[in-house]
LOTILUM-909000 format. One line per field, with one value per residue: residue number from 1; residue in one letter; x, y, z of N, C-alpha, C, CB in turn. Coordinates in nm, 3 decimals. Each point is the difference from the previous one (the first is absolute). Last residue first. Glycine has a CB too. Example, Ala and Ser with C-alpha at 12.3 -4.5 7.8 and 13.67 -1.06 7.14 Angstrom:
BEGIN
resi 2,1
resn S,A
nu 1.285,-0.089
nv -0.225,-0.509
nw 0.708,0.208
cau 0.082,-0.089
cav 0.119,0.119
caw 0.006,0.000
cu -0.077,0.090
cv 0.109,0.120
cw 0.073,0.000
cbu 0.118,-0.189
cbv -0.063,-0.117
cbw -0.215,0.125
This chain:
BEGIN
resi 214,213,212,211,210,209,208,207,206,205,204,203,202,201,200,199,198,197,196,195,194,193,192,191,190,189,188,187,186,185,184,183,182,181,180,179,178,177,176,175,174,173,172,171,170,169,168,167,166,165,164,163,162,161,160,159,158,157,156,155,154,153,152,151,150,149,148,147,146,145,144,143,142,141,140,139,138,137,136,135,134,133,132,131,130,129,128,127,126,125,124,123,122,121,120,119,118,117,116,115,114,113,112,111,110,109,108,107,106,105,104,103,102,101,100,99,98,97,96,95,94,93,92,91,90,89,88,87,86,85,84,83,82,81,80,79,78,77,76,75,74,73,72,71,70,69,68,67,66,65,64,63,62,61,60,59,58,57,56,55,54,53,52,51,50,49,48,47,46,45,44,43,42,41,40,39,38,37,36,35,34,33,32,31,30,29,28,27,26,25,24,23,22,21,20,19,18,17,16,15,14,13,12,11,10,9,8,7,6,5,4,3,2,1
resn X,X,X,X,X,X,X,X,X,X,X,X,X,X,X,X,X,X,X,X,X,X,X,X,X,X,X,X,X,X,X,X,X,X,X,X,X,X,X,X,X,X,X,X,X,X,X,X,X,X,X,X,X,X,X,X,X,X,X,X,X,X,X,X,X,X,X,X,X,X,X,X,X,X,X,X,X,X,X,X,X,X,X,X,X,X,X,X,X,X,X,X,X,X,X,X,X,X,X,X,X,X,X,X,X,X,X,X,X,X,X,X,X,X,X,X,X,X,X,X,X,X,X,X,X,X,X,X,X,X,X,X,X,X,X,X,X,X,X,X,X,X,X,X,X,X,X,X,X,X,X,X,X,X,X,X,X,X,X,X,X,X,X,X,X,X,X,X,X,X,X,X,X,X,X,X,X,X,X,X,X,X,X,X,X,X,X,X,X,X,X,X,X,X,X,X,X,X,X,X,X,X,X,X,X,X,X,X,X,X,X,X,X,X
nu 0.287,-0.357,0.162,-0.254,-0.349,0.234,-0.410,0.191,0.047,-0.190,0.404,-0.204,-0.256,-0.498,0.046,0.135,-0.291,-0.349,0.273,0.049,-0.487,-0.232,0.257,-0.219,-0.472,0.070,0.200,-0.564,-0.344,-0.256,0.451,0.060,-0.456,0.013,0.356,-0.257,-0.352,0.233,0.258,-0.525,-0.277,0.480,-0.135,-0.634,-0.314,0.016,0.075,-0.158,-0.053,0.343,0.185,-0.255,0.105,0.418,0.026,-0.202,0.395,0.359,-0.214,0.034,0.446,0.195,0.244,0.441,0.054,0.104,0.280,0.299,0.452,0.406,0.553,0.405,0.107,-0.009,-0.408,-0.377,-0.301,-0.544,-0.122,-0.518,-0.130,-0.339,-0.079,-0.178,0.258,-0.439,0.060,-0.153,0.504,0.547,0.296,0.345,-0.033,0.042,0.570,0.023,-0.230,0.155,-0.067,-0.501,-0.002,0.330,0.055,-0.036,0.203,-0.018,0.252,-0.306,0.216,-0.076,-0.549,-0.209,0.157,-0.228,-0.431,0.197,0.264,-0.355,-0.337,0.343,-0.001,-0.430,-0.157,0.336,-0.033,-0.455,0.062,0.560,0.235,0.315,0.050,0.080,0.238,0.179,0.360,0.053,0.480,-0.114,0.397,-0.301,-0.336,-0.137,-0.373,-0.006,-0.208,-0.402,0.057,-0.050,-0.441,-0.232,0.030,0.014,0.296,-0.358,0.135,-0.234,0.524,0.203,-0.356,0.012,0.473,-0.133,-0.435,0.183,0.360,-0.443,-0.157,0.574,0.031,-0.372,0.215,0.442,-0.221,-0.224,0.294,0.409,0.441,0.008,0.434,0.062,0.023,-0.149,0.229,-0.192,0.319,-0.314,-0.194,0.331,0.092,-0.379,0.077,0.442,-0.173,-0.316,0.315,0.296,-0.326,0.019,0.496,0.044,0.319,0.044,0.063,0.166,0.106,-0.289,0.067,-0.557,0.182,-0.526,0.282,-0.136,-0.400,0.096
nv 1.539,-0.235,0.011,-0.496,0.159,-0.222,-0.051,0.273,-0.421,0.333,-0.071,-0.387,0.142,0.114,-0.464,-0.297,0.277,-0.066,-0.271,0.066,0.138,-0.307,-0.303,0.055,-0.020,-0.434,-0.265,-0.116,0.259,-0.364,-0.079,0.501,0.061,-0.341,0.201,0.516,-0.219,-0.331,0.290,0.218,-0.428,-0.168,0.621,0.149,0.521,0.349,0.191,-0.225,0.397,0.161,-0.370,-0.077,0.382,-0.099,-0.540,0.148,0.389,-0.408,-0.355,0.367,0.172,-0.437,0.072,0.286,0.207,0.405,0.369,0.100,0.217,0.189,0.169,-0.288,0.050,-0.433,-0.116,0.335,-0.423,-0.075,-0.100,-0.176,-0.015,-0.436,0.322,0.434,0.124,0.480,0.474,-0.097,-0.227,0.050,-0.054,0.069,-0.253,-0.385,0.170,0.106,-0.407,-0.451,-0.192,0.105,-0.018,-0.299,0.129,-0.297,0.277,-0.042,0.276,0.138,-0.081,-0.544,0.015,-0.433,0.073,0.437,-0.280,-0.453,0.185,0.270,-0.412,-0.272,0.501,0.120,-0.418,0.083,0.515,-0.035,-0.366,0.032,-0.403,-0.010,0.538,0.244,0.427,-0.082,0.385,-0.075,0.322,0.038,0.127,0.466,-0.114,-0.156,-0.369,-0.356,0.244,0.110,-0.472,-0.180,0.308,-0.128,-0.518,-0.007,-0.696,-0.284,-0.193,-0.499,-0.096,0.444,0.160,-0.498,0.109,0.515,-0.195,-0.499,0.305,0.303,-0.217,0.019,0.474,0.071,-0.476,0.356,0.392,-0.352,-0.261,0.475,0.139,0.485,-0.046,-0.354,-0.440,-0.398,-0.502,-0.379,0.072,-0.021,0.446,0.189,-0.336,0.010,0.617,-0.185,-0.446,0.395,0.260,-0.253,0.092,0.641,0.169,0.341,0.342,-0.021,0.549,0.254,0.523,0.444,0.342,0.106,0.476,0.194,0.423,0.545,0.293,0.571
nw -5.423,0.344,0.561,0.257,0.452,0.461,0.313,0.516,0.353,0.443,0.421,0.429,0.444,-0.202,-0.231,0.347,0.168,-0.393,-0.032,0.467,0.054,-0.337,0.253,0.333,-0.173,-0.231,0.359,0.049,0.408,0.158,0.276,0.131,0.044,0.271,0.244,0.062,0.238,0.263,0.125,0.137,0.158,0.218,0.030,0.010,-0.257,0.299,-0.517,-0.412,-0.272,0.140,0.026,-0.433,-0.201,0.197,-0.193,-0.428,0.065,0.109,-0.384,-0.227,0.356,0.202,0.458,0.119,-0.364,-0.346,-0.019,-0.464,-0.082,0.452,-0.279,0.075,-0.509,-0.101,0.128,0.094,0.380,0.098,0.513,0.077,0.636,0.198,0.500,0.227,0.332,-0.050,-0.118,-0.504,-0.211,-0.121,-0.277,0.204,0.368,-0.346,-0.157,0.566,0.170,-0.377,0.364,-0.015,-0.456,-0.256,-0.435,-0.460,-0.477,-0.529,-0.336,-0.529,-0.424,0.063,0.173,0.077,0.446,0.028,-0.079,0.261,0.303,-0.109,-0.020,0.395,0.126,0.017,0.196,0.296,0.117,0.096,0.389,0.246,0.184,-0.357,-0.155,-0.417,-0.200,-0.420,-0.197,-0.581,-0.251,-0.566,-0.323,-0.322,-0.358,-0.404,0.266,0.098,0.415,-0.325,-0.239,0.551,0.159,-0.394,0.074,0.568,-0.011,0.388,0.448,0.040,0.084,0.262,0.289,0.175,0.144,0.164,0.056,0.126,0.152,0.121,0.255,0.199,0.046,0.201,0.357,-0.041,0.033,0.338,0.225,0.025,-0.025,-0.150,-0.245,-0.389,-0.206,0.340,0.230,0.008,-0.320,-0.449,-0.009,0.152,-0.363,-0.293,0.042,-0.116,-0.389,-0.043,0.139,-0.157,-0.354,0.109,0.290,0.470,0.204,0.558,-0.074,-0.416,0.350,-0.226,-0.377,-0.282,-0.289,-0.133,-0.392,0.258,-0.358,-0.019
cau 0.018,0.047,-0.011,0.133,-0.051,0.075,0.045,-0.102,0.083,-0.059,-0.029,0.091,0.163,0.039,-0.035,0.097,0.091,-0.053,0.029,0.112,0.154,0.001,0.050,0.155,0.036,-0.040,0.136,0.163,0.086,-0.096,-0.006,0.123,-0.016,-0.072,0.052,0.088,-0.028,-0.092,0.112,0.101,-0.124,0.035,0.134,0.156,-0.012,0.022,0.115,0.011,-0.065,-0.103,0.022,0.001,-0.119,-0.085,0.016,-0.118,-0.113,-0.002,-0.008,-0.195,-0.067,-0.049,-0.135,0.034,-0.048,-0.109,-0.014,-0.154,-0.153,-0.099,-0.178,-0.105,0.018,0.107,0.102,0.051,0.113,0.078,0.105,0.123,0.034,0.110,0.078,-0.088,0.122,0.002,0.092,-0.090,-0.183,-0.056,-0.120,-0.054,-0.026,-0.196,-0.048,0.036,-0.124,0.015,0.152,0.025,-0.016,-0.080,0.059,-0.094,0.011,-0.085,0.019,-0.016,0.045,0.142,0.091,0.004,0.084,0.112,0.028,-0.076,0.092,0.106,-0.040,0.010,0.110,0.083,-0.020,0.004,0.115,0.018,-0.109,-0.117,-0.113,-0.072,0.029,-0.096,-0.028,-0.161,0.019,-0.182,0.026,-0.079,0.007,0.083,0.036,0.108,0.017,0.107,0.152,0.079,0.058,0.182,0.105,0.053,0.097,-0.164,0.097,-0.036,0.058,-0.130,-0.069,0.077,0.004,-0.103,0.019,0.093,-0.046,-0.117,0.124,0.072,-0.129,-0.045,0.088,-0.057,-0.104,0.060,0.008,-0.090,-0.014,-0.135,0.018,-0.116,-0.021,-0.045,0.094,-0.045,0.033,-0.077,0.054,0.027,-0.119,-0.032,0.081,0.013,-0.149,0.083,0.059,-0.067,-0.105,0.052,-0.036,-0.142,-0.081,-0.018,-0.081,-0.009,0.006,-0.075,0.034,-0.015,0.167,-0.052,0.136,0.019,-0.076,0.120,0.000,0.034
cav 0.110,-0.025,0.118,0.080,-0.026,0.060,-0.120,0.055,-0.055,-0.078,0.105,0.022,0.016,0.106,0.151,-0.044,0.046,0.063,0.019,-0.014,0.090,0.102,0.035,0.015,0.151,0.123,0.079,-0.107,0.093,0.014,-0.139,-0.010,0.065,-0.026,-0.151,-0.002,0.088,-0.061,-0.085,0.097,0.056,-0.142,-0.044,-0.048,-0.116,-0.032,0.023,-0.094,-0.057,0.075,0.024,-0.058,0.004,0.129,0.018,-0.051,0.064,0.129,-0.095,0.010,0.071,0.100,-0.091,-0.122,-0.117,-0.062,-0.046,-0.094,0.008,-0.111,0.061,-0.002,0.097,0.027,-0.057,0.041,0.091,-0.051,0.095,-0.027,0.114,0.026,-0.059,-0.084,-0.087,-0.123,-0.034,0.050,0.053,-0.010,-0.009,0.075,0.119,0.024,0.061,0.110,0.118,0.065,0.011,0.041,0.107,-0.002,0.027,-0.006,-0.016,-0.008,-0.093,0.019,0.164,-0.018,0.160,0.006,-0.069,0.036,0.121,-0.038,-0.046,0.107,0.050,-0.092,-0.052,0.068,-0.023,-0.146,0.006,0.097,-0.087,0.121,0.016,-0.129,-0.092,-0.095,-0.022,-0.026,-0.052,0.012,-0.093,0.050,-0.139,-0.044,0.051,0.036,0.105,-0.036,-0.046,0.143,0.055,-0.028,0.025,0.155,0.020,0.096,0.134,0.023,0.163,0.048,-0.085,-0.097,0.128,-0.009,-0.123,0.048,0.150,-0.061,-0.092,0.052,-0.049,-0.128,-0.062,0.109,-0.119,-0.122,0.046,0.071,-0.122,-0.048,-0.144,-0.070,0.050,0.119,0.107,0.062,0.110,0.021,-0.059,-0.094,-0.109,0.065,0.011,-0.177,-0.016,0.096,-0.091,-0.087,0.047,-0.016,-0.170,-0.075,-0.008,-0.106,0.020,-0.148,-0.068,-0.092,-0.142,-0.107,-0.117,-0.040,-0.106,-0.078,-0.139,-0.069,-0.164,-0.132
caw -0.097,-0.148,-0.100,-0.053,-0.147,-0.085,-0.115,-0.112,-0.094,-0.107,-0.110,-0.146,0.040,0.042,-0.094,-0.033,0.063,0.063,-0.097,-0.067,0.080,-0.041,-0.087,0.053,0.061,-0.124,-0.016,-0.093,-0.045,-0.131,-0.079,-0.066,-0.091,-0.128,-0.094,-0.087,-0.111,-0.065,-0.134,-0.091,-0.107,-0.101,-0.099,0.089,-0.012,0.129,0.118,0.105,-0.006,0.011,0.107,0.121,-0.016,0.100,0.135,0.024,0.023,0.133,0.089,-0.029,0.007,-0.068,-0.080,-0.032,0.106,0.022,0.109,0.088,-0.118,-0.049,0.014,0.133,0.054,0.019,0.047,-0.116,-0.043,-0.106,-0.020,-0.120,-0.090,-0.097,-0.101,-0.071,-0.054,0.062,0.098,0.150,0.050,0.069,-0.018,-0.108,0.081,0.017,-0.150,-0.063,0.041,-0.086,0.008,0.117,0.065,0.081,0.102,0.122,0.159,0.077,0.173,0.114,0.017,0.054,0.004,-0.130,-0.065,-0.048,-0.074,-0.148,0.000,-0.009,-0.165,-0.073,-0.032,-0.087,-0.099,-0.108,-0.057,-0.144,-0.130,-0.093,0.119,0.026,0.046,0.032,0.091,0.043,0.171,0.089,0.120,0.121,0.058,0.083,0.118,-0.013,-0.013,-0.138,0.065,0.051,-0.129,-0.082,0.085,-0.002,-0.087,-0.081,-0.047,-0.159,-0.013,-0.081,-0.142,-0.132,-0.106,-0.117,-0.100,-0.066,-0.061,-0.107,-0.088,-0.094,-0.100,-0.099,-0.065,-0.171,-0.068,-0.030,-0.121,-0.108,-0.104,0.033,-0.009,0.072,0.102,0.072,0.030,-0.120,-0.010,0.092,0.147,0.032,-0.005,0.116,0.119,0.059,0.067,0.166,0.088,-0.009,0.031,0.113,0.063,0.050,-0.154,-0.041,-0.146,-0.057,0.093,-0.027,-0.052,0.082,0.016,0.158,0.004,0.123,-0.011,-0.009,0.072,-0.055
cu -0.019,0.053,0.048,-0.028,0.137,-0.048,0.034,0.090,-0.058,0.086,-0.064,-0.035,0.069,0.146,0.041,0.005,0.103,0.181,-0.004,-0.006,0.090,0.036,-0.009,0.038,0.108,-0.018,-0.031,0.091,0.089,0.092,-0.074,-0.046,0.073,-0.011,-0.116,0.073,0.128,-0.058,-0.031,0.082,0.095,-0.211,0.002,0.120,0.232,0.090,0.017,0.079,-0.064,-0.140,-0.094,0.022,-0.096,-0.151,-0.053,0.054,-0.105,-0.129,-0.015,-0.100,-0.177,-0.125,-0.045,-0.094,-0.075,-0.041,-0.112,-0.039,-0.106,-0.140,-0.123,-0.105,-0.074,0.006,0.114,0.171,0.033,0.082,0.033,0.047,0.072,0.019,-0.103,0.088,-0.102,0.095,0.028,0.070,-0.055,-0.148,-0.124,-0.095,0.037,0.001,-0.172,-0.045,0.060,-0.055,0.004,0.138,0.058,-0.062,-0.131,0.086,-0.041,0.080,-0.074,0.073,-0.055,0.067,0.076,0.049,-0.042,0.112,0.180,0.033,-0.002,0.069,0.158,-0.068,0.083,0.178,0.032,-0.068,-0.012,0.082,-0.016,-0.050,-0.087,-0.125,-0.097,0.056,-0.109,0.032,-0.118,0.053,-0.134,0.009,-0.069,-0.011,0.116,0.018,0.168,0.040,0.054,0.168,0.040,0.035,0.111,0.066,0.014,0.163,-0.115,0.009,0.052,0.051,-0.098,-0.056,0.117,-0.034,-0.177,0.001,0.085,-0.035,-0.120,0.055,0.043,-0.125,-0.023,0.153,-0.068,-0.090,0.104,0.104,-0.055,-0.036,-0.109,-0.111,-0.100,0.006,-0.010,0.137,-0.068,0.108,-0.091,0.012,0.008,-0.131,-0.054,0.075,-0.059,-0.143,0.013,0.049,-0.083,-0.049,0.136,-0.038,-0.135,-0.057,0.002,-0.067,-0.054,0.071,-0.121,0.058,-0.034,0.178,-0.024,0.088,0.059,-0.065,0.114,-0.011
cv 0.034,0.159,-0.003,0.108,0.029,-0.058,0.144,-0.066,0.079,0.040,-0.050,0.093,0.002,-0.036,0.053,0.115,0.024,0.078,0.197,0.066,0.014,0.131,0.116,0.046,0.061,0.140,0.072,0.131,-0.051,0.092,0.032,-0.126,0.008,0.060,-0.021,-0.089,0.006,0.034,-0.135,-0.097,0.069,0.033,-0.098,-0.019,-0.032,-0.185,-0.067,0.031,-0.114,-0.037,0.150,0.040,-0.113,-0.003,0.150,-0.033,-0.117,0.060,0.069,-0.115,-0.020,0.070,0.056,-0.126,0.113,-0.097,-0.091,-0.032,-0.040,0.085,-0.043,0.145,0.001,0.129,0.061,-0.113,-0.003,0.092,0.028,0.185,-0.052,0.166,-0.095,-0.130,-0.093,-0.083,-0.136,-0.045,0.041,0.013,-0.047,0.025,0.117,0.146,-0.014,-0.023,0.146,0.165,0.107,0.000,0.056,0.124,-0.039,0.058,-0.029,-0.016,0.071,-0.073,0.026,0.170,0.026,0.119,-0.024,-0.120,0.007,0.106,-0.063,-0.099,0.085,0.090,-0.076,-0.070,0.102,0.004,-0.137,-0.056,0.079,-0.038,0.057,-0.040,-0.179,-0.036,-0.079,-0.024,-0.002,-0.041,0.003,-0.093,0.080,-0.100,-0.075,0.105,0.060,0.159,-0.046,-0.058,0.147,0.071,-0.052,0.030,0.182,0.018,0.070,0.160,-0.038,0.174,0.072,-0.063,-0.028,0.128,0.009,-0.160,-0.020,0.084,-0.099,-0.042,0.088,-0.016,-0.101,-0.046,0.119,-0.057,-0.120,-0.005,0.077,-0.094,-0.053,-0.139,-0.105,0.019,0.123,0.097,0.081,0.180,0.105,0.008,-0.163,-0.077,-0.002,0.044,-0.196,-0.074,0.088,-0.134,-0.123,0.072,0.031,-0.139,-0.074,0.016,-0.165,0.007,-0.133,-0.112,-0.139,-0.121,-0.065,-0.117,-0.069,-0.129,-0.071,-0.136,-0.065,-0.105
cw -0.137,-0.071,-0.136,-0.132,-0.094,-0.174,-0.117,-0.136,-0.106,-0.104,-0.088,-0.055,-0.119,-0.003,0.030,-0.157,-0.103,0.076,-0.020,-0.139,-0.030,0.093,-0.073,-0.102,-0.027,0.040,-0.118,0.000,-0.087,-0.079,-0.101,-0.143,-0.131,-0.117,-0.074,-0.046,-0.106,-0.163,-0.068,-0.115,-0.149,-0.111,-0.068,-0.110,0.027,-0.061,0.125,0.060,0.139,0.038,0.026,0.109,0.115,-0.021,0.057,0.175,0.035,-0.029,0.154,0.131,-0.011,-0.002,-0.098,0.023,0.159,0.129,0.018,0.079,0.060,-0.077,0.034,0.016,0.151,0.040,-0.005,0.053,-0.143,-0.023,-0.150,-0.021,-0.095,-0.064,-0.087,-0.112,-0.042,-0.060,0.030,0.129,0.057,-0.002,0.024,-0.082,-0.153,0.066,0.030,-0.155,-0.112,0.049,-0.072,0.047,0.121,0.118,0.098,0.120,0.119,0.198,0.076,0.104,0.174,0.022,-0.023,-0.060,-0.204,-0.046,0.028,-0.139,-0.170,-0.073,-0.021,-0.181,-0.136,-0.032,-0.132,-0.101,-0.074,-0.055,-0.092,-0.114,-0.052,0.026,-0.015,0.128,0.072,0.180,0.048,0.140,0.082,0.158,0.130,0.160,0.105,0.178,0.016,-0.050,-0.081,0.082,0.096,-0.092,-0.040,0.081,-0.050,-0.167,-0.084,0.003,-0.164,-0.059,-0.059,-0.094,-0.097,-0.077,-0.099,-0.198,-0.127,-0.105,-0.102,-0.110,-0.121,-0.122,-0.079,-0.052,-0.160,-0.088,-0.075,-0.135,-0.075,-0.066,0.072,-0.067,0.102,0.159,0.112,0.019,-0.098,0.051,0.056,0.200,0.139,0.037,0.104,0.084,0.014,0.096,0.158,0.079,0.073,0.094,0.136,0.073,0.019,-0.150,-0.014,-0.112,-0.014,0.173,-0.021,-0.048,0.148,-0.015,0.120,-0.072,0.144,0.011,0.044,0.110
cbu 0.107,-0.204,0.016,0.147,-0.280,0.206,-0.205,-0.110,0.061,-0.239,0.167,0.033,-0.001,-0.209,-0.138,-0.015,-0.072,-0.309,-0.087,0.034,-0.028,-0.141,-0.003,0.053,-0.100,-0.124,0.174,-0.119,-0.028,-0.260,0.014,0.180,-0.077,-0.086,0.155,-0.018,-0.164,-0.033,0.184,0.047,-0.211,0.234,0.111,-0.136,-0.343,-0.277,-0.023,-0.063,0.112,0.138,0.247,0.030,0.089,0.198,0.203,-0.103,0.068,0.265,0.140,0.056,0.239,0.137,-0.085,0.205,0.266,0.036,0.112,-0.001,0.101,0.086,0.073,0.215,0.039,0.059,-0.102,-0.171,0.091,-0.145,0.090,-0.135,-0.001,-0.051,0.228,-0.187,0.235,-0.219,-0.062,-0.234,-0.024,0.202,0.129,0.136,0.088,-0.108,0.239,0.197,-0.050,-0.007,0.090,-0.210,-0.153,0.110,0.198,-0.139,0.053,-0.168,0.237,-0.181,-0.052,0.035,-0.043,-0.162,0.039,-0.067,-0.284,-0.218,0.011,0.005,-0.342,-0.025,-0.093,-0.179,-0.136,0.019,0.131,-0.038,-0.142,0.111,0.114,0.165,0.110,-0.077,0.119,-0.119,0.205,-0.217,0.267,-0.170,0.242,0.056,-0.242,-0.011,-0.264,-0.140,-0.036,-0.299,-0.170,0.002,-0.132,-0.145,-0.054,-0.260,0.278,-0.182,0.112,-0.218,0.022,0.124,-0.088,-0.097,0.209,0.166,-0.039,-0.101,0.253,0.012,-0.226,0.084,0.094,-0.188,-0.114,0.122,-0.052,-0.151,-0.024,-0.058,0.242,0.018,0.050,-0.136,0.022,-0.311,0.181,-0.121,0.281,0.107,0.013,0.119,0.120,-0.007,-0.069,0.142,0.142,-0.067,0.026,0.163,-0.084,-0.030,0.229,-0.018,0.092,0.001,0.011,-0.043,0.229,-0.186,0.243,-0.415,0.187,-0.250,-0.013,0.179,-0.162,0.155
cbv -0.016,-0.234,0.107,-0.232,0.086,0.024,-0.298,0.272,-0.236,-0.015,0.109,-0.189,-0.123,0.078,0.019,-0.291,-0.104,-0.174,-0.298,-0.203,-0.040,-0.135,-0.185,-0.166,-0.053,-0.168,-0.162,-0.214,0.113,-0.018,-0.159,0.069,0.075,-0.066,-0.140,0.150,0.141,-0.022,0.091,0.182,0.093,-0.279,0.075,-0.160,-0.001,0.192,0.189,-0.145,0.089,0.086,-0.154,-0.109,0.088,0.177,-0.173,-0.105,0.207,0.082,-0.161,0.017,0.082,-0.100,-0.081,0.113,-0.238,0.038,0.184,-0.056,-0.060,-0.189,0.075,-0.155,0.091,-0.159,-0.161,0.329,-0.031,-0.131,-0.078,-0.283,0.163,-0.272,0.014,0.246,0.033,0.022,0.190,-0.032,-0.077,0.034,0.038,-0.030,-0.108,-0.286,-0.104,0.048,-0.090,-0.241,-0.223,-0.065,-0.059,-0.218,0.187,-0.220,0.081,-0.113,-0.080,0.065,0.105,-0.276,0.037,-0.145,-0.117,0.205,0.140,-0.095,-0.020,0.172,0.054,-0.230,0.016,0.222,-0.136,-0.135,0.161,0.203,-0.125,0.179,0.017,-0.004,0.247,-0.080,0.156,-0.155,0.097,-0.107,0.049,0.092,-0.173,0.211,0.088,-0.029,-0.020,-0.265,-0.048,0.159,-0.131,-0.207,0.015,0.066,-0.290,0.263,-0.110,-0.225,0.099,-0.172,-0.215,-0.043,0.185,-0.179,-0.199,0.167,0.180,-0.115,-0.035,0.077,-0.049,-0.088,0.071,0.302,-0.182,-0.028,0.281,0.185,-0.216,0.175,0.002,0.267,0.236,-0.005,-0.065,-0.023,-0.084,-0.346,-0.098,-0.037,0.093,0.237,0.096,-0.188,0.303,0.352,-0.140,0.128,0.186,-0.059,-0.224,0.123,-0.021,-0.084,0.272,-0.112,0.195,0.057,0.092,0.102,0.182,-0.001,0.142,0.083,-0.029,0.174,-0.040,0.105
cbw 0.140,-0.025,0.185,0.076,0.048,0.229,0.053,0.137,0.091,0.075,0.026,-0.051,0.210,0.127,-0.053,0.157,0.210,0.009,-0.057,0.133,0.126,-0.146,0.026,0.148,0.159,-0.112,0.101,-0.234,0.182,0.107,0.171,0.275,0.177,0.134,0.168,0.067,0.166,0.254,0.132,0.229,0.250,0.281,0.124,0.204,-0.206,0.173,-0.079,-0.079,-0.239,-0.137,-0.012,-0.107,-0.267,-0.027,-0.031,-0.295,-0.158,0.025,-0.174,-0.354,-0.060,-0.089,0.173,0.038,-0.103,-0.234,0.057,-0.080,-0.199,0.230,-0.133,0.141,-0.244,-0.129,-0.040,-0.073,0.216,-0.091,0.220,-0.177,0.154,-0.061,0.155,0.022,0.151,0.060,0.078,-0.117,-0.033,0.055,-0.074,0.032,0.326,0.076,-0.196,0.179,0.343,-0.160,0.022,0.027,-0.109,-0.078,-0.101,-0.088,-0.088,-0.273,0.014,-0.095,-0.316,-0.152,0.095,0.018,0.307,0.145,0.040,0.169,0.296,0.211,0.004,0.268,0.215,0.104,0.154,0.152,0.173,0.055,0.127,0.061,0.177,0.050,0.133,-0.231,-0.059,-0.281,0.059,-0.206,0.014,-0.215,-0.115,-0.149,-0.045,-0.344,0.066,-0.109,0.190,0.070,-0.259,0.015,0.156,-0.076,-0.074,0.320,-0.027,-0.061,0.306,0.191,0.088,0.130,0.178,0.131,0.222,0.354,0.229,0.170,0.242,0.152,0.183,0.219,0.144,0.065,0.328,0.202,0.081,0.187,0.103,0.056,-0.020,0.096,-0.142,-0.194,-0.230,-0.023,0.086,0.068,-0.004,-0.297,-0.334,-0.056,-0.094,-0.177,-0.147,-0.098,-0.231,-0.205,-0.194,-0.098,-0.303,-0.183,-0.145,0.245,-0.138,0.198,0.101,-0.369,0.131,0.074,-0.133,0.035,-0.114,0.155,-0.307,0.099,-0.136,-0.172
C-alpha cells in the first residue's frame, strides 16, 4: 500500500499574490530583489518582471475544460507555488496560477519565496536542482500533496531543449530570448493543459448511479 506524501513544513512569510506583487514594487523601489543574491542582473529581471507579470493579466483566458474539471466534486485544495522576483518562468506562470485559483473558490493559493522556504523546494526538486516556479497542490485538509508541477511547461520545455540541441554553443540571453517569445505566442495555454491533464489524475472520476426501478 502507498503511504500518501503528507508534506507539514512550516510556511516562511507566506504570501498572497497581490502581496507578492506589491513585496516585489517594494524592493523594486530601493533597487532590491528578493533572495540572497543581490545582483543587478537579478534586480533589473525584477523589474522587467512586474511588466511580465501585468501583461500575462491581461491577456490569460481560463481554458474552460480546465474549470469544469475543477468544478469537479472534491475536497478543498491548497496550491503553494514556490518563486522568487527575479524568475522569469515564474512571472509568466504565476499570474495564470493566481487567476485559475481565484476563480476556484474550493482553491487557495500561497506564495513563498524559495529561498526562505529550503524545506518545502527540497520536496520538489529537478533533477537535483531548486528549479522554480513550482506549484505544490495539496488536499487542504490533510496536506496530502496531489501534484507536483513546474517548472515550465511541458510543450514549451521540449521546444527549449530542442533549441539547445540544435544550438549548443548558443548564449543565455539567445535561450531566454526564445522562451519569452514562447511564452507570448502560448497566452498560458500550455500551462493550462498540464494542469488540466494533472488535475484528472487527482480527482476520482464521479461514477453516476443509475437508479433501480422496482
Amino acid at each position: 500500500m502507498n503511504t500518501p506524501d503528507i508534506l507539514t513544513p512550516e510556511f516562511i512569510n507566506p504570501l498572497t499574490y497581490q502581496s507578492f506583487k506589491q513585496l516585489a514594487d517594494e524592493l523594486i523601489a530601493k533597487d532590491q530583489t528578493t533572495g540572497p543574491e543581490q545582483t543587478e542582473e537579478r534586480i533589473a529581471y525584477t523589474k522587467l518582471n512586474q511588466q511580465r507579470m501585468k501583461r500575462v493579466e491581461k491577456q490569460f483566458t481560463l481554458n474552460p475544460d480546465l474549470l469544469e474539471a475543477l468544478q469537479q466534486p472534491r475536497p478543498e485544495w491548497h496550491w503553494v507555488v514556490l518563486v522568487e522576483s527575479w524568475c522569469g518562468d515564474g512571472a509568466q506562470q504565476l499570474p495564470a496560477l493566481a487567476a485559475i485559483a481565484e476563480a476556484v473558490p474550493t482553491i487557495e493559493l500561497t506564495v513563498l519565496l524559495r529561498d526562505e522556504n529550503p524545506d518545502w523546494m527540497d520536496t520538489c526538486l529537478t533533477n537535483g536542482s531548486r528549479a522554480i516556479p513550482k506549484l505544490i497542490c495539496l488536499n487542504a485538509e490533510t496536506n496530502e500533496r496531489l501534484f507536483t508541477w513546474g517548472p515550465r511547461p511541458a510543450a514549451i520545455q521540449e521546444k527549449v531543449l530542442q533549441f539547445k540541441e540544435q544550438n549548443p554553443f548558443a548564449t543565455k540571453e539567445e535561450v531566454h530570448l526564445l522562451v519569452h517569445t514562447l511564452y507570448a505566442k502560448d497566452r498560458s495555454q500550455s500551462l493550462q493543459l498540464d494542469l488540466l491533464q494533472l488535475v484528472q489524475s487527482a480527482i476520482p472520476v464521479q461514477e453516476k448511479e443509475e437508479g433501480v426501478v422496482s
